[in-house]
C-alpha positions, -999 to +999 in steps of 0.1 A: -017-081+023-039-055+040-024-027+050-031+007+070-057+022+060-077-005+050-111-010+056-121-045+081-128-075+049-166-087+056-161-121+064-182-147+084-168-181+105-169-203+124-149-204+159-138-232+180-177-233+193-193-243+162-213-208+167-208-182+137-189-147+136-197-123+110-174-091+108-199-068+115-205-078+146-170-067+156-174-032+149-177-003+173-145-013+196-110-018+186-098-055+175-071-075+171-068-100+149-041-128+151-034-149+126-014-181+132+000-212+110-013-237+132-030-247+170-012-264+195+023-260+174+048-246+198+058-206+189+019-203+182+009-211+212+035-191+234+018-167+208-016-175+220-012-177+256+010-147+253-024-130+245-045-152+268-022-142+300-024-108+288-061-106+279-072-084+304-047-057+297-059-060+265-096-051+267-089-026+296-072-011+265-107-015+247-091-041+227-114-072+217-091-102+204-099-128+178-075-152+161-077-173+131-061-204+115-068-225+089-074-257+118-105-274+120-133-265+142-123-294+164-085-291+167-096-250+177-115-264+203-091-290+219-063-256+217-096-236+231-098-256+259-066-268+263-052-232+272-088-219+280-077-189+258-108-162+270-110-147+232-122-168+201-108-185+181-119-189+140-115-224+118-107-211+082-102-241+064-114-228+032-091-203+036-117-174+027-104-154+056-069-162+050-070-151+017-093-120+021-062-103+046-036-117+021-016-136+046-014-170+023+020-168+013+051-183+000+073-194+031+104-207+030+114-232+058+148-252+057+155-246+022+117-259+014+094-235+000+058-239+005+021-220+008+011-213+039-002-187+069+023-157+078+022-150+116+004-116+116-016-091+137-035-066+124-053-038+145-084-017+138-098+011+146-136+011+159-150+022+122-130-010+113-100+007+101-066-010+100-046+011+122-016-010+125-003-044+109+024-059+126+044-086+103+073-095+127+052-107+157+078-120+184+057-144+200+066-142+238+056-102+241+027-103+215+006-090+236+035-060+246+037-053+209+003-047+202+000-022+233+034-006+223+014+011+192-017+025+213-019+057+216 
């Protein structure tokens, strides 16, 4: 998994728009990036709105939010506009995103272990440094936690 210090992976995808994010376009002001087993389950989307209601604290912060799943472009959309989250959302089916911040990983639910996403946020640094990575994400102060850490 990435960890402090690390530098932002280059990545490119796509978001619940069909239109293309690249990596480099997120440099030059602090990010967040959530990532989240799956749209429109329940604790990810207390997670999401979590962030959504608290969005403008957020980027008054200088904070720019993005968060990624492995969902289709369509079922990012319906969660898109279901919630009309104001921050993007990324379809990583290929997992190439996934992989590149090491958050595919053995789970264990009710005694059945399986592969997939681990609820995580990571925060960089405007150089696209990680600053912060935070692996126990409480879904109903998401947003709280990630401004608990700014300085």
């Amino acid at each position: 998994m990435l960890k402090v210090g690390d530098k932002l992976p280059k990545f490119e995808g796509i978001n619940q728009d069909g239109t293309s994010i690249n990596s480099s376009q997120l440099l030059g002001k602090k990010l967040v990036i959530f990532f989240y087993p799956q749209a429109n389950t329940p604790t990810c989307t207390v997670e999401a709105c979590n962030l959504g209601d608290h969005y403008s604290t957020l980027t008054n912060a200088g904070l720019q939010v993005l968060g990624i799943s492995a969902d289709t472009v369509k079922k990012q959309k319906n969660f898109h506009s279901k919630f009309a989250f104001p921050y993007d959302l990324i379809a990583d089916e290929s997992h190439d995103i996934i992989e590149k911040f090491g958050v595919w990983q053995e789970k264990k639910t009710f005694g059945k272990t399986y592969m997939g996403i681990v609820r995580t946020t990571f925060i960089f640094d405007e150089q696209g440094i990680c600053t912060r990575v935070i692996e126990k994400v409480t879904s109903k102060t998401a947003a709280e936690q990630i401004l608990e850490g700014m300085n």
